[in-house]
Structure formats: structure tokens, C-alpha cells
VOBA-1610 file (N, C-alpha, C; in pm, whole numbers, padded with zeros to 5 digits, always signed):
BEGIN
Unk+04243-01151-01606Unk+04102-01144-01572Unk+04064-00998-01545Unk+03930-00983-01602Unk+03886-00806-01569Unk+03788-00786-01442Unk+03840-00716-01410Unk+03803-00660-01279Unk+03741-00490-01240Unk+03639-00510-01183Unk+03625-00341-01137Unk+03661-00332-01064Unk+03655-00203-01010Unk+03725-00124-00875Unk+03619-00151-00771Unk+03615-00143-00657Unk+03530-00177-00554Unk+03446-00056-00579Unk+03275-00116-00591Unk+03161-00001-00596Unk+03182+00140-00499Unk+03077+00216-00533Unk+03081+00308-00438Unk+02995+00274-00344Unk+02974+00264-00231Unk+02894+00276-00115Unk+02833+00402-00069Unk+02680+00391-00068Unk+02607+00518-00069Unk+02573+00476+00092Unk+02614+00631+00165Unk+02601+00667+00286Unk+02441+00657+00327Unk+02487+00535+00451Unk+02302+00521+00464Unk+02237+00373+00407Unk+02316+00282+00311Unk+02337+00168+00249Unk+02461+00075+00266Unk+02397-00054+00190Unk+02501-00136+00130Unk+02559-00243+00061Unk+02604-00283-00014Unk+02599-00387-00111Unk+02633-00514-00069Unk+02520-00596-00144Unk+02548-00760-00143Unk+02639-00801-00280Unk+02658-00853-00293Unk+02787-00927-00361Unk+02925-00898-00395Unk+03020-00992-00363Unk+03151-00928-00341Unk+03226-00968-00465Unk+03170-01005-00592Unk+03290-01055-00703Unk+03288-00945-00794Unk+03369-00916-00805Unk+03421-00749-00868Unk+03475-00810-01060Unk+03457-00922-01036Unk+03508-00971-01202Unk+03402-00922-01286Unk+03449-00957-01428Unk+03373-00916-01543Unk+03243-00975-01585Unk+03101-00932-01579Unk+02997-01009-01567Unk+02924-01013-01454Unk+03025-00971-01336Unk+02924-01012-01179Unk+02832-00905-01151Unk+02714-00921-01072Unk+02624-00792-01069Unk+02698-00807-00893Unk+02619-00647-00857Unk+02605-00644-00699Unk+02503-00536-00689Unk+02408-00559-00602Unk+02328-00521-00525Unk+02313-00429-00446Unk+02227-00290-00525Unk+02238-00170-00320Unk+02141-00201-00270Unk+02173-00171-00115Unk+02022-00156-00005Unk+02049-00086+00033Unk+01920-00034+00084Unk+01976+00137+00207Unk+01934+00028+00370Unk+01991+00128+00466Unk+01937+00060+00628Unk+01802+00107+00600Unk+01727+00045+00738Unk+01591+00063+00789Unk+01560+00231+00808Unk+01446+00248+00744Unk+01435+00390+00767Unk+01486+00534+00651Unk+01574+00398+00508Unk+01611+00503+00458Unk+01534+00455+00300Unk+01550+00535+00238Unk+01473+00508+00077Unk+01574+00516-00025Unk+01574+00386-00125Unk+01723+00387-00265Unk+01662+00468-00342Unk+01719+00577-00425Unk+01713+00627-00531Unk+01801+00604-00626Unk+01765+00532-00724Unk+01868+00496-00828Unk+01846+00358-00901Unk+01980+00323-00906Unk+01960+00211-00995Unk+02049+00093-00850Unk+01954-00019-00842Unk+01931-00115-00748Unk+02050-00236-00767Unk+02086-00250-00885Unk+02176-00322-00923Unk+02295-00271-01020Unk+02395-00343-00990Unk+02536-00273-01097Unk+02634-00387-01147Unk+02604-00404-01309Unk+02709-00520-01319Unk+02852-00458-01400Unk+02936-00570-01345Unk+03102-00497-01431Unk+03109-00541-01573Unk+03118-00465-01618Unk+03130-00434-01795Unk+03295-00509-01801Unk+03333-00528-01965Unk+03406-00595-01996Unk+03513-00447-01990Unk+03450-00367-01994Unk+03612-00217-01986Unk+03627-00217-01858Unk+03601-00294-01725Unk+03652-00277-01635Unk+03544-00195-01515Unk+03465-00142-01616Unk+03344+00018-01506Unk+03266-00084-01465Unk+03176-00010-01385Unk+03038-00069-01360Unk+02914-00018-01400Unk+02823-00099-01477Unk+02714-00015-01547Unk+02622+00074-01421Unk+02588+00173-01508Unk+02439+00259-01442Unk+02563+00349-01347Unk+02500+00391-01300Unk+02559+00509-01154Unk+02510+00461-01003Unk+02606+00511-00945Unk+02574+00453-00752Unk+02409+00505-00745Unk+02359+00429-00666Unk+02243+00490-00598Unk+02276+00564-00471Unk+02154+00648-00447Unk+02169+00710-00297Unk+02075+00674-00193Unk+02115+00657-00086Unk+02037+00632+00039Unk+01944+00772+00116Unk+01853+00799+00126Unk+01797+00942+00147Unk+01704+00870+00303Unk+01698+00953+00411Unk+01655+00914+00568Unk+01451+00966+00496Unk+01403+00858+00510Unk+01269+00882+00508Unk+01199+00961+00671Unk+01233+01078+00700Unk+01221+01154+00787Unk+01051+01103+00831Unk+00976+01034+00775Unk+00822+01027+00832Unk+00797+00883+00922Unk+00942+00816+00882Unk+00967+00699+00961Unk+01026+00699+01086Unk+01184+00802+01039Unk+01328+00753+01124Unk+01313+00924+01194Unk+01296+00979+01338Unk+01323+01134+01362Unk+01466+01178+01297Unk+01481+01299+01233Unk+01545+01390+01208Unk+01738+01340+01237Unk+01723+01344+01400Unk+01819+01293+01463Unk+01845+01175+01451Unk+01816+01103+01435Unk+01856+00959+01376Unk+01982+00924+01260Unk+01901+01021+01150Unk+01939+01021+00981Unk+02058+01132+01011
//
């Protein structure tokens, strides 16, 4: 059975679904206060990768103070 490697986790986020097989999607979120840039979903390809690239979590500074993020 094909399998990916466990996603990357973008600092500030984090993913819903845990089946790493061939076909499964999973899901980024960022926490409260922060904004996704990227691509929102990632499914595992039959070579094993995961399509698209990690997203990033960025601190929406007009929400969360400085110190927070």
C-alpha cells in the first residue's frame, strides 16, 4: 500500500485528517488570529508525495497584538 510521509505542519496551524494512504486528502487551518496562505488542502499522489505545497500560517497583527504571534 502507498503511503506519504506525514505533511508538513505550518507553524501557527494544523491539519485535519490522519490517512496518509494513496488518494486521502488532509486539510490546513491556521489558530485564531492567524491567516492560511496557500493551498488549503493536500492529497497523496500515487508516487507517494503530496500534491500542491504546505501552506503558511501568517499572525494577522490587526486582530492578535504583536506579542501574541
Amino acid at each position: 500500500m502507498i503511503e506519504c510521509q506525514a505533511p508538513d505542519l505550518p507553524e501557527g496551524g494544523y491539519i485535519t485528517g490522519f490517512d496518509y494512504t494513496i488518494h486521502s486528502e488532509i486539510s490546513y487551518h491556521c489558530d485564531a488570529g492567524h491567516i492560511l496562505s496557500g493551498d488549503t488542502m493536500r492529497k497523496c499522489l500515487p508516487t507517494g508525495t503530496w500534491s500542491g505545497k504546505p501552506p503558511s500560517c501568517t499572525c494577522n497583527f490587526q486582530i492578535i497584538p504583536i506579542k501574541v504571534c
